[in-house]
C-alpha positions in Angstrom: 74.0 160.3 174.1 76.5 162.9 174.1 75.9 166.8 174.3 78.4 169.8 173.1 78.2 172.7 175.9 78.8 175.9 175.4 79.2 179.3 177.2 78.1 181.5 175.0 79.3 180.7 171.8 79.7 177.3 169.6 82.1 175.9 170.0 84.4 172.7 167.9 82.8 169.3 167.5 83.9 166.5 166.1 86.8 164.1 166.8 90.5 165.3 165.8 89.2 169.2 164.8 91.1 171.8 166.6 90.1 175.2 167.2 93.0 176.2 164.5 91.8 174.1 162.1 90.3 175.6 158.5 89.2 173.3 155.7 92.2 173.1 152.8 91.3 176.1 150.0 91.0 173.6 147.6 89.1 176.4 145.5 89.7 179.1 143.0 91.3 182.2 144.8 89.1 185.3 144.2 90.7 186.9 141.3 90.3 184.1 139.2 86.6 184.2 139.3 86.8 188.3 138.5 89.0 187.1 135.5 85.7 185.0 134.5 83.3 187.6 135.3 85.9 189.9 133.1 86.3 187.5 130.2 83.4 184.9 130.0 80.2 187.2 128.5 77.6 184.6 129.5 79.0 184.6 133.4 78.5 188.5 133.0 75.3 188.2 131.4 73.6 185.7 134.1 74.7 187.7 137.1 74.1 190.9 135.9 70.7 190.0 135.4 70.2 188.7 138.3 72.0 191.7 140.4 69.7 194.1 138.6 66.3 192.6 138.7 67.1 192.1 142.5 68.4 195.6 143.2 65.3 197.4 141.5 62.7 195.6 143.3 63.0 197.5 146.3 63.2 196.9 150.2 61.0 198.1 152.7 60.7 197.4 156.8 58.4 196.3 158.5 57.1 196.0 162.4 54.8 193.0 162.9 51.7 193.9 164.8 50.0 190.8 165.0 49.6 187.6 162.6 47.3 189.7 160.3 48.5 193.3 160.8 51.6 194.9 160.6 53.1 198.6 159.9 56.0 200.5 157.3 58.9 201.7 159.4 60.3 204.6 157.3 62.0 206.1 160.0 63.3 203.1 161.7 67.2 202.6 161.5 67.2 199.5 159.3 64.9 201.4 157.0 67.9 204.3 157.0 70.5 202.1 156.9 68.9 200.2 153.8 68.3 203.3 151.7 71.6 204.6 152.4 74.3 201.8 153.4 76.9 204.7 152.9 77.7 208.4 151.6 77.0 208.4 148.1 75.8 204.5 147.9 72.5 204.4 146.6 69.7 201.4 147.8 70.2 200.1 144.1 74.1 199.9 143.8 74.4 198.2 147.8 72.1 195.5 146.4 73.2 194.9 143.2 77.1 194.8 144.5 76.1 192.4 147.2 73.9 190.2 145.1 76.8 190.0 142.3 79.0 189.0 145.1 77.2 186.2 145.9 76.6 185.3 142.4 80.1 184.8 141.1 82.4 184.0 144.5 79.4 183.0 146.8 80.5 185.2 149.3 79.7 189.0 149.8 81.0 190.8 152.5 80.3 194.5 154.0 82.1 196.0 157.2 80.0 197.5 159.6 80.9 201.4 160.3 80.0 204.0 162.6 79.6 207.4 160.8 78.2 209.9 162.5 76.5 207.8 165.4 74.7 205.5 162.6 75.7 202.7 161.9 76.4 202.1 157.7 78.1 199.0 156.0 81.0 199.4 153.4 80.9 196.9 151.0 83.9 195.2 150.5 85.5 193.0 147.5 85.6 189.3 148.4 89.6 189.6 147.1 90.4 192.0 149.6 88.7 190.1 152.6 88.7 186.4 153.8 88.2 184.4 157.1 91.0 183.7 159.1 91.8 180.9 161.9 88.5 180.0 163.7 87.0 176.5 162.7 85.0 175.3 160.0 81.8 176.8 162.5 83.1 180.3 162.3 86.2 182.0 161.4 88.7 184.1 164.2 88.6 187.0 162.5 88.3 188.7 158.9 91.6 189.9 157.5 92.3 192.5 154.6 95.2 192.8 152.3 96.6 195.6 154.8 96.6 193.2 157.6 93.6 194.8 159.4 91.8 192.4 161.6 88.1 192.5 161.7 85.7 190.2 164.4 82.8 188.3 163.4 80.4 190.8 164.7 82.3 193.5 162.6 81.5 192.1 159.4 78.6 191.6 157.2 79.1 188.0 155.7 76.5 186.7 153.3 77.9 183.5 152.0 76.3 180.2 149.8 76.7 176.5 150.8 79.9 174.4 150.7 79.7 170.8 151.9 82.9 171.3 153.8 82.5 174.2 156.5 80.2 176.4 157.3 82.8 179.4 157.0 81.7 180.2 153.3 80.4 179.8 150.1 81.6 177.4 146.4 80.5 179.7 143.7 78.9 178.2 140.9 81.8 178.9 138.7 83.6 176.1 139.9 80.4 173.7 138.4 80.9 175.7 135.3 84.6 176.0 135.0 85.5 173.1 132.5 82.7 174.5 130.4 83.7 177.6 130.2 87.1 176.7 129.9 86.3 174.9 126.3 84.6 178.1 125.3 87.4 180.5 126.1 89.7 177.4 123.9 87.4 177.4 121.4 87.3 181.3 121.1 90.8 181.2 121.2 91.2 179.3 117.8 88.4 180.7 115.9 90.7 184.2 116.6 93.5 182.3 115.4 91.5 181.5 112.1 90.3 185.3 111.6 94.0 186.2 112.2 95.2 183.5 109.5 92.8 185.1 107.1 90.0 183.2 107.8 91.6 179.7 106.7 91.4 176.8 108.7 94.4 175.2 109.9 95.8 172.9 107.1 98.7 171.5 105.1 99.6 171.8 101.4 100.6 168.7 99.4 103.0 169.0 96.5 103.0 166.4 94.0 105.7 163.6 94.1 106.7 164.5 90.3 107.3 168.1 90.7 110.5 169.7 89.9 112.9 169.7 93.3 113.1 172.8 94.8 116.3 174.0 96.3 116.9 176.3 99.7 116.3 179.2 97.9 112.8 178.4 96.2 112.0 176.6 99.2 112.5 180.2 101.1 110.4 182.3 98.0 107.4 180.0 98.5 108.2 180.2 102.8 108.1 184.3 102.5 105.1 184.2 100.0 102.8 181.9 102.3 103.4 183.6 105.3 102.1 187.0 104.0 98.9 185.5 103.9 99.0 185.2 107.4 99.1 187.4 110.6 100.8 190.9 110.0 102.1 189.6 106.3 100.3 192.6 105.1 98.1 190.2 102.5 96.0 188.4 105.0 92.0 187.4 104.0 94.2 187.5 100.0 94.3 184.2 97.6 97.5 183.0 97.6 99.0 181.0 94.0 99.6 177.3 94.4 102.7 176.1 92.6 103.0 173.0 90.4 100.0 171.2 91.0 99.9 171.9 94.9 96.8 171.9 97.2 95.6 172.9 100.0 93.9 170.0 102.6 92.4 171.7 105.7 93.1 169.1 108.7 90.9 170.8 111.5 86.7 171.4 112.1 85.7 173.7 109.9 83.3 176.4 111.4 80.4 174.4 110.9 81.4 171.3 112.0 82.7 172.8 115.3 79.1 174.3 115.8 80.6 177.1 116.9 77.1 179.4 117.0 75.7 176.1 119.1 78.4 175.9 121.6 78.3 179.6 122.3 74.0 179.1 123.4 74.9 176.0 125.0 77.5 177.7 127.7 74.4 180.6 128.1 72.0 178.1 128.5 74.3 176.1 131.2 75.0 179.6 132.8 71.4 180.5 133.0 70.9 177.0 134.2 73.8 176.9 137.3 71.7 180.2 138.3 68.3 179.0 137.7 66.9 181.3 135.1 64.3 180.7 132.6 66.9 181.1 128.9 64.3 183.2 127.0 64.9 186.0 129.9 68.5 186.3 129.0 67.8 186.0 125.3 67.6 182.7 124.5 64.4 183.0 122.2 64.7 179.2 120.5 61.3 177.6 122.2 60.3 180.9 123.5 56.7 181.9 122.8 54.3 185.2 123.8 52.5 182.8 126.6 55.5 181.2 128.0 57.2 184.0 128.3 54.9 185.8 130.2 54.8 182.8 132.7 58.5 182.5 133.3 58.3 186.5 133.9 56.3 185.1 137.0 58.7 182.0 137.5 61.1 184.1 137.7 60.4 186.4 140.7 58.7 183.4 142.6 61.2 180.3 142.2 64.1 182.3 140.4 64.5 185.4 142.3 62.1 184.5 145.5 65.3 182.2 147.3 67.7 185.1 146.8 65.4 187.9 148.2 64.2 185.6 151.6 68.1 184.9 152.1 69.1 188.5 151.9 65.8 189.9 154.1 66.8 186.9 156.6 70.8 187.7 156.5 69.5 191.4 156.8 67.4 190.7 160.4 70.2 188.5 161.7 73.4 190.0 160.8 72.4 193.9 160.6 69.0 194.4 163.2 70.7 193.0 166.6 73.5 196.3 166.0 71.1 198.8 165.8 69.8 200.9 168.5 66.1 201.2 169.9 63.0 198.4 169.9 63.7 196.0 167.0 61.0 193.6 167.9 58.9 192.2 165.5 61.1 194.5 162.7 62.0 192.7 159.4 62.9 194.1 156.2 60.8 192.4 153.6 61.5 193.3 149.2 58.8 195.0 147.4 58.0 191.8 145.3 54.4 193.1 145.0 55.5 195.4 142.4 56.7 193.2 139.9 53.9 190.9 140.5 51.1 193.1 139.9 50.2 193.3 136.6 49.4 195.8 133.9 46.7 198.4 134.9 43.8 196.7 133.1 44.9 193.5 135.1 44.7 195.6 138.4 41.8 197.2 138.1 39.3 194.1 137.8 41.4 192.6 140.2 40.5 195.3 142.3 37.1 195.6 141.3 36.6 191.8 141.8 38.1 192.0 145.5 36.4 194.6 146.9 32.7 194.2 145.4 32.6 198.1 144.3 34.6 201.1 143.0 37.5 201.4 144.7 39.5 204.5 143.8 37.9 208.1 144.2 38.3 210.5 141.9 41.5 212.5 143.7 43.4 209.1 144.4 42.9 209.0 140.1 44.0 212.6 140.1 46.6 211.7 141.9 48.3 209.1 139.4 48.5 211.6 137.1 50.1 214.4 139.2 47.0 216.6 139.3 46.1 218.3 142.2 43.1 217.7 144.3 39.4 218.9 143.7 36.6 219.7 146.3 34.2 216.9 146.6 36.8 214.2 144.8 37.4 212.5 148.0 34.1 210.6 148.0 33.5 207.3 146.1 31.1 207.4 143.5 28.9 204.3 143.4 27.1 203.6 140.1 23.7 202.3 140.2 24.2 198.9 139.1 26.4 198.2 142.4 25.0 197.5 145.6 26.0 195.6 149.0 24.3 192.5 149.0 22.8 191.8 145.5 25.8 192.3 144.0 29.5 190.8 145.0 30.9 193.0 142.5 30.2 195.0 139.5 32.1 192.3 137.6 29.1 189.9 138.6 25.5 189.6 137.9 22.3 189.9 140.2 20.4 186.7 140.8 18.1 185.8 138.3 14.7 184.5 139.4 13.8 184.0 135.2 15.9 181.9 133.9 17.5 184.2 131.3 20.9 183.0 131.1 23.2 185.6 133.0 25.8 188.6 131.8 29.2 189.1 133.1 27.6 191.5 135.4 28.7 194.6 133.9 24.7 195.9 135.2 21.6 196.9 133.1 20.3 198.0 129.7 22.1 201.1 128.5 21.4 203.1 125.3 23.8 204.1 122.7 24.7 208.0 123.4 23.6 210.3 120.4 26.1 212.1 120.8 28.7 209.7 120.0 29.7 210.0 115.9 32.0 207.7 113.6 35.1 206.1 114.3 36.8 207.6 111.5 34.9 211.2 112.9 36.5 210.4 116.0 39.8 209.5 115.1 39.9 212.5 113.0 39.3 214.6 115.7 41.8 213.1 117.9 44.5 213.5 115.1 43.5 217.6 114.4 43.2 217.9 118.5 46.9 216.3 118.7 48.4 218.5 116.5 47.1 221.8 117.3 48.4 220.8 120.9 51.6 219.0 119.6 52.0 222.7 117.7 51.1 225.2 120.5 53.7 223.1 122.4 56.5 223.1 120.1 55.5 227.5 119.6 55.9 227.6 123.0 59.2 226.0 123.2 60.8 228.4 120.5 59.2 231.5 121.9 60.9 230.8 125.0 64.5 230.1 123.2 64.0 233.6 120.9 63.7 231.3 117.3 63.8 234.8 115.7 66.6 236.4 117.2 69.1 235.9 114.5 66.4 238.5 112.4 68.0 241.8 114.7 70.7 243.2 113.2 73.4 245.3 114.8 75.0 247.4 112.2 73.8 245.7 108.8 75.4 242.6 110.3 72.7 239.3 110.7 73.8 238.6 114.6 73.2 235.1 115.7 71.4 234.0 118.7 73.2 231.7 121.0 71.5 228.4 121.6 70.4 228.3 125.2 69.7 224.9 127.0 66.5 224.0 125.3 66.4 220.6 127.5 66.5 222.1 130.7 63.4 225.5 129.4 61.6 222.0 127.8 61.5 220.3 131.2 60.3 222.9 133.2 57.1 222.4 131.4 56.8 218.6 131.9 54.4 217.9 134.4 51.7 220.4 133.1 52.0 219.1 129.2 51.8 215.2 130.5 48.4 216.2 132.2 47.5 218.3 129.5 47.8 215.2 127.6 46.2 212.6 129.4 43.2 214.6 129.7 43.1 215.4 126.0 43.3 211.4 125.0 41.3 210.2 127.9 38.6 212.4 126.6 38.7 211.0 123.0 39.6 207.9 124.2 36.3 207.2 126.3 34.2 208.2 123.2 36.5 206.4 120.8 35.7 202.9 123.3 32.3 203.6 123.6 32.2 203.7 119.3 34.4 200.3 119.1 31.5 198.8 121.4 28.8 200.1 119.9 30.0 198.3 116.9 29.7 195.1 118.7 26.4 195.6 120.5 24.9 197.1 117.4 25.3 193.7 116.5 24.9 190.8 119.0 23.4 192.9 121.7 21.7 195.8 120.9 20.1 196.2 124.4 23.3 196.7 125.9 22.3 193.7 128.5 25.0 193.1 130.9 27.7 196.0 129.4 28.3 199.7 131.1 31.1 202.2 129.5 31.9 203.0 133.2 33.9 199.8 133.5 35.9 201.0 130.5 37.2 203.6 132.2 40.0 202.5 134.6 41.7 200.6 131.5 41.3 204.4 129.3 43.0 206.8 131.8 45.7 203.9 131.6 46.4 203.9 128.1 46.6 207.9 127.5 48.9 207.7 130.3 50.9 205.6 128.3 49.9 207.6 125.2 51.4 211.1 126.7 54.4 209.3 128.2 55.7 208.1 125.0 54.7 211.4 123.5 56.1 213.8 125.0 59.1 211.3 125.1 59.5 212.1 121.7 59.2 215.6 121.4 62.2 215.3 124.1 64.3 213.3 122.0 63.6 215.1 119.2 64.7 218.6 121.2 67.6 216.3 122.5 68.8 215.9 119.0 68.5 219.9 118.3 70.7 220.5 121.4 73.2 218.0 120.9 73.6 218.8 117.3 74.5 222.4 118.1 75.9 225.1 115.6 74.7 228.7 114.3 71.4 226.9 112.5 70.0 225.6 115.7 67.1 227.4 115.3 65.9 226.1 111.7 67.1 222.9 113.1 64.8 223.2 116.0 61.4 224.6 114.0 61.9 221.1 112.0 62.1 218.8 114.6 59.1 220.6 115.8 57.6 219.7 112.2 58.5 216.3 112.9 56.8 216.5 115.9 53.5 217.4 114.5 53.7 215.0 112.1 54.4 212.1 114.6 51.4 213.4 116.4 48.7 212.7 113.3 50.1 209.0 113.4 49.9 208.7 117.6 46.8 209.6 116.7 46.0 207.1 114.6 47.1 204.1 116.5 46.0 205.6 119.8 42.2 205.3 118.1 42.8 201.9 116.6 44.0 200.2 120.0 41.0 202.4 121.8 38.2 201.5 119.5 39.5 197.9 119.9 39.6 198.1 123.3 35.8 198.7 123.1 35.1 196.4 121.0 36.7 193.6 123.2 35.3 194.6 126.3 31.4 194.5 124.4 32.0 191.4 122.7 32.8 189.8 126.4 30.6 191.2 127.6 28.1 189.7 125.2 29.1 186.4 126.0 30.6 186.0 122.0 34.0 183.5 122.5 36.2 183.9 119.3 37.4 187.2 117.5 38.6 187.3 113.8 41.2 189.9 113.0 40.8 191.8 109.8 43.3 193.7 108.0 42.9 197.3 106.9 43.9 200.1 105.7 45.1 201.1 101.5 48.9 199.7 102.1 48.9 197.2 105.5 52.1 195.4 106.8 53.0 192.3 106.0 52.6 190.5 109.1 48.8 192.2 109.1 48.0 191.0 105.7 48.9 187.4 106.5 46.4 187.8 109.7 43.2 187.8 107.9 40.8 185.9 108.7 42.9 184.3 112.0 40.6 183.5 114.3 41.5 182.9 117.7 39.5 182.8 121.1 38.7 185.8 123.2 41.2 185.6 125.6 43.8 184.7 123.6 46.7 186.3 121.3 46.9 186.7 117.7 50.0 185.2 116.0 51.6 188.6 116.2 50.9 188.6 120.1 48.3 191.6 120.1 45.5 190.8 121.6 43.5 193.2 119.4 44.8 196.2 116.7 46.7 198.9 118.1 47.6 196.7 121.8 50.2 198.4 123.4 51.4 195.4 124.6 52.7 194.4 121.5 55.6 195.4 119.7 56.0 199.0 118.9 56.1 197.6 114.6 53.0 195.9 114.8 51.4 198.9 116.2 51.8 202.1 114.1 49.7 203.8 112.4 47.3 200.2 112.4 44.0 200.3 111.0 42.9 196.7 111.3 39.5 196.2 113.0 38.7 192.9 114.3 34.9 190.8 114.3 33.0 188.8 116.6 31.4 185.2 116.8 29.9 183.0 119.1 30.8 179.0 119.0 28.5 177.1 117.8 
């Protein structure tokens, strides 16, 4: 058996291969796939969506301690490098370039700098580098258009497979060209049609028995037909047929060319030479609420998870051997974590579940919500029903020594709080609450900008006030009005909950066995985050259009959009109480052990879609046919939401 030595560095194998021999280019140059990327909107589509869901995840580094343990390098010069590859090149744009690169040429390439004493990486076009000499092991050098000469260890080469070398990538465009080569053909001719004036191509037949035309009416009828066409100044018009002529179209007309079905066939063999699920690039033919939410997770585990361990392991072995200090056990590693996580509500009773107790104190809460710290928050309050030992977590149940079928474990008999009113009380409340705030906001806001200047006069002439920048006097006040309203929902939110559940128990439980409000409350301080957000979002769009709209009535302009304002608070408030008081419905009705829900529409003039849901019944964990799980979800598409007031019942299977 024969062995390949080599000092250092690989060197040729294989019988007649010199060290100056490079595989033929047999392959598109560079600039030919850019002209795709340019031209061919499903190309863009695919690796733009790749190249952005990849650069927003997120890379961190990493020092392995042991086979369980291991610590964040933030300070590390991988972690620096990483979070700024260069002057003015963010994290995202690095990633997204390189990933795009990989995407449409198979190759990406970045030149390794010093700056400074740190080491950073320019990245470079793939047609304005390419391998030079070498073998098909490794290339000589790395050669630019200038005829500067970079080494191996100079260059940051990320490249795909090709069954000929191991010098560089075949981009998937070459798989795809003939495909989208008839697409750019058959775009070409349906342009041709619109610039014909919409006709297909065709010929006109003339009767054998008409009178003979000589040169000159031969010319007329020449002249007449061609101003029907392209830049005859009558094109899309009805031209007149002469003695008994017709028309006969000899090509496909639209339909039979299947024009609309060619164009999602070349997206759906895109998405498919990249491996993406078609409804995430809008491809929506099979696509359903529940199978779209699992190829969200097929895509960052089988989609996305190949590209992000090839650029963490290109990272350690092209980047971490140049960098100064102890690299061992260092590794960059993406934030996948964060896509993968779930909504809130998912979070929290996987959380609770995990760790058999509550698991966030009250200043790590605060903390979400930009509030500062209190005295005494730091300690975690345990609620009676949860102890070590007799209960794994507040989710389950304590043995059961009688029999009594068990709960879900949400702990013992509660009563309903007199203090808690109506739902329509409540929701009434809410709405009054919102406003006055959404008002005292909007007061402050033209107090600030003087919205009565333009009442001085100088001289018996009405002086206008200038506009100042009402964007920049509204954001100062951003953090204080989000907590503001978090605290202001969260509080009618809780009592709006407990009302949706005491609906339910009322009902099929009144003891309350196996159901605590507490457990509610993770999923609450969620949604009126979510509430505020999208808010005061709207107040800022609304001030956006003031501003951008400008002029000498800016201030009337601005005391309606703070009308508007109110007014959009009143219906917030509305759907904010029917997606709470559903909420706490739900979580009662599982609670009770009931295992289908029936969704009943409300309300003196309900949506369409609403009306035709009465009656659906569905079970617990599952969707309605317009995806909510219950009124109001904020999950669901923003117009099956607003201002809801569908209410939903309870039954138990057999």
């Amino acid at each position: 058996m024969a062995f390949v030595v080599s000092s250092g560095q690989l060197a040729t194998t294989g019988g007649g291969v010199t060290q100056g021999w490079a595989p033929p280019p047999l392959r598109a140059a560079p600039w030919e796939y850019a002209a795709i990327w340019r031209k061919q909107p499903q190309v863009r589509t695919v690796i733009g969506f790749l190249a952005r869901n990849i650069a927003s995840i997120g890379i961190h580094t990493f020092r392995r301690l042991s086979d369980t343990d291991r610590e964040r390098l933030s300070d590390h010069p991988l972690a620096e490098l990483l979070n700024s590859p260069l002057p003015r090149v963010t994290q995202y744009r690095f990633i997204e370039r390189l990933v795009a690169d990989v995407a449409l040429y198979d190759d990406a390439y970045g030149i390794k700098l010093k700056l400074n004493g740190r080491l950073r990486i320019l990245p470079v076009p793939p047609t304005l580098i390419h391998p030079t000499g070498g073998n098909w092991i490794a290339p000589e050098y790395y050669q630019t258009p200038g005829g500067r000469q970079f080494g191996p260890d100079e260059v940051l080469h990320i490249h795909g497979y090709s069954p000929g070398n191991l010098v560089s990538g075949s981009s998937p465009i070459e798989s795809l060209r003939e495909l989208l080569l008839e697409a750019d053909e058959s775009a070409k001719q349906r342009a041709a049609m619109w610039r014909g004036g919409a006709r297909m191509t065709g010929v006109i037949e003339r009767p054998l028995d008409s009178p003979e035309w000589g040169e000159k009416e031969k010319r007329r009828f020449r002249e007449m037909w061609r101003a029907f066409t392209q830049g005859g100044g009558a094109e899309g018009g009805t031209p007149i047929l002469e003695d008994g002529m017709k028309y006969v179209p000899v090509g496909f007309n639209p339909e039979q060319a299947q024009y609309i079905e060619s164009r999602k066939l070349t997206r759906e063999e895109c998405a498919a030479a990249y491996y993406i699920p078609p409804p995430l690039i809008g491809i929506l033919d099979h696509a359903t609420y529940s199978n779209i939410k699992e190829q969200h997770a097929h895509l960052y585990q089988d989609t996305l998870g190949a590209w992000l361990v090839m650029m963490e392991q290109e990272f350690g072995a092209q980047i971490l051997p140049d960098l100064p200090g102890d690299n061992a056990g260092v590794y960059a590693e993406f934030n996948i974590q964060s896509k993968m996580r779930g909504n809130f509500e998912e979070q929290a009773a996987a959380a609770s579940t995990a760790t058999g107790g509550p698991w966030m104190t009250r200043n790590e809460q605060r903390a979400r919500f930009n509030l500062p710290a209190i005295e005494g928050g730091d300690e975690l309050i345990v609620p009676m029903n949860v102890t070590e030992g007799g209960l794994a977590s507040p989710r389950d149940t304590a043995p059961d020594s009688s029999g009594v079928p068990k709960s879900r474990g949400r702990g013992v008999k509660s009563a309903r709080p007199a203090s808690l009113g109506t739902a329509a009380g409540e929701r009434d409340a809410l709405s009054v609450s919102l406003v006055r705030w959404t008002e005292k906001a909007a007061r402050g806001l033209m107090t600030s900008a003087g919205v009565k200047a333009d009442a001085r006069t100088e001289g018996g002439v009405l002086r206008k006030a200038v506009m100042p920048d009402l964007l920049e006097m509204w954001a100062a006040g951003r953090e204080d009005r989000l907590a503001q309203l978090q605290v202001l929902l969260a509080d009618h939110g809780f009592r709006l909950a407990q009302i949706g559940a005491w609906d339910v128990l009322d009902v099929w439980n009144p003891e309350a066995e196996g159901w605590s409000a507490d457990v509610m409350f993770a999923w609450i301080l969620a949604a009126a985050e979510t509430h505020a957000e999208q808010h005061e979002q709207a107040g800022t769009d609304a001030i956006a259009a003031v501003q951008e709209e400008g002029g000498d009535a800016w201030q009337g302009a601005l005391q309606t959009a703070a009308a508007g304002w109110a007014t959009a608070a009143a219906v917030r408030a509305v759907t904010a109480s029917t997606e709470l008081k559903s909420f706490g419905g739900h979580d009662a009705a599982g609670a009770s052990g009931l295992t289908r829900k029936i969704w009943r529409t409300g309300g003196a003039n309900p949506r369409p879609s609403h009306k035709a849901l009465d009656g659906e019944t569905v079970s617990l964990d599952d969707v309605f046919g317009n995806g909510l799980r219950w009124p109001g979800d904020s999950g669901g598409e923003t117009k099956e939401l607003v201002n809801c007031k569908c209410d939903l019942d309870y039954a138990k299977e057999g």
